[in-house]
VMD Tcl script that draws the C-alpha trace (Angstrom):
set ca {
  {41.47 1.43 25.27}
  {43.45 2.87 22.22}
  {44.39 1.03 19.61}
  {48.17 2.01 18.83}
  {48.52 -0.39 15.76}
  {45.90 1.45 13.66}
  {47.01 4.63 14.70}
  {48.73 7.07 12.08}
  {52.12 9.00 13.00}
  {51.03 11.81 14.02}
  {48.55 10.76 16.35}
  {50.20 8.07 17.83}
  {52.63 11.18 18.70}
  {49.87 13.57 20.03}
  {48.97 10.20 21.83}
  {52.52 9.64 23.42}
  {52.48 13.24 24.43}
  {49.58 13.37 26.45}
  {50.87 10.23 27.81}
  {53.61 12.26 29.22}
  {51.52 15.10 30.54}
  {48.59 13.81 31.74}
  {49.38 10.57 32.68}
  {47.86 7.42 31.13}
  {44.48 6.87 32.07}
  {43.45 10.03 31.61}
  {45.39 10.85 27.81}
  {43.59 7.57 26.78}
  {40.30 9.22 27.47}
  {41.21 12.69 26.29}
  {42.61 11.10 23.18}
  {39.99 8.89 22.36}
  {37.55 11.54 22.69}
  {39.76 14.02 20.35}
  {39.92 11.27 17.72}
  {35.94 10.64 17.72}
  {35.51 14.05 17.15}
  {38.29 15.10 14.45}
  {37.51 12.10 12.40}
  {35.16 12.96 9.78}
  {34.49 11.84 6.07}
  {36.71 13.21 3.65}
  {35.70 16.22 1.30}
  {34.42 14.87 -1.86}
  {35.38 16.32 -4.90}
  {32.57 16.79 -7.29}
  {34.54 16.76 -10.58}
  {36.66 13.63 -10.10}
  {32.82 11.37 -9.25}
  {31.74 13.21 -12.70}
  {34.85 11.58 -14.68}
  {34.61 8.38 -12.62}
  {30.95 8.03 -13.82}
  {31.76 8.83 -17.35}
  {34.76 6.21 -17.37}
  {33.02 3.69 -15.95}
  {30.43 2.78 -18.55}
  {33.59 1.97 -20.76}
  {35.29 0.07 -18.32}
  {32.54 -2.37 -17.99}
  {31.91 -2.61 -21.46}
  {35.88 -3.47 -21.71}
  {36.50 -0.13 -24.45}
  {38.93 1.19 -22.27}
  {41.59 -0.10 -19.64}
  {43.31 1.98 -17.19}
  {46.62 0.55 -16.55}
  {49.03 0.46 -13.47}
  {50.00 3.60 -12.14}
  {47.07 5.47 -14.01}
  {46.77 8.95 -16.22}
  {47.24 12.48 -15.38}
  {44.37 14.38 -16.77}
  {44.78 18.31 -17.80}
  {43.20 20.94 -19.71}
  {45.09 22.59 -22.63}
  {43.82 25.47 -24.44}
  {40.86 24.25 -26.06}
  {41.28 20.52 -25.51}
  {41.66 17.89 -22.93}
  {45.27 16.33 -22.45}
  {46.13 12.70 -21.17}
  {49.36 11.60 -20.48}
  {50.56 8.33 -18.14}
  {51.18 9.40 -14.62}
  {54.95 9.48 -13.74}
  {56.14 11.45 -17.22}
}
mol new
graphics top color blue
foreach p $ca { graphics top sphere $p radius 0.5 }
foreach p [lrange $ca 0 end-1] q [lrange $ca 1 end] { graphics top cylinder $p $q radius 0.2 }
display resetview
């Protein structure tokens, strides 16, 4: 009924817990009834579709290239700063 494999940690933990306490018919139920519910689409954040829209353009026109492992983007005072991610 529940399909372990796609499971993440922690709920294949929650999973394995009701096993143990409610027995296994019934924690497959109660579990695939908690997952339906607490699975819902992320929050989106507003500011990072605004900069994906305004990089885009470029990308497709080939001005810019965002390479492996990508930028960290900041404000400084007054200006924008851009450094590769991982310095």
């Amino acid at each position: 009924m529940v399909d372990e494999a796609s499971l993440k940690k922690g709920e294949l933990r929650k999973l394995n817990a009701l096993r143990k306490s409610l027995g296994r018919t019934i924690a497959d139920e109660a579990f695939a009834k908690w997952l339906d519910q607490g699975r819902e689409a992320p929050a989106v954040d507003r500011d990072a579709e605004v900069i994906r829209d305004a990089l885009w353009g470029l990308i497709q026109e080939g001005k810019l290239f965002i390479r492996r492992g990508g930028y960290v983007v900041r404000r400084g005072r007054g200006r924008v700063i851009v450094e590769p991610a991982g310095e």
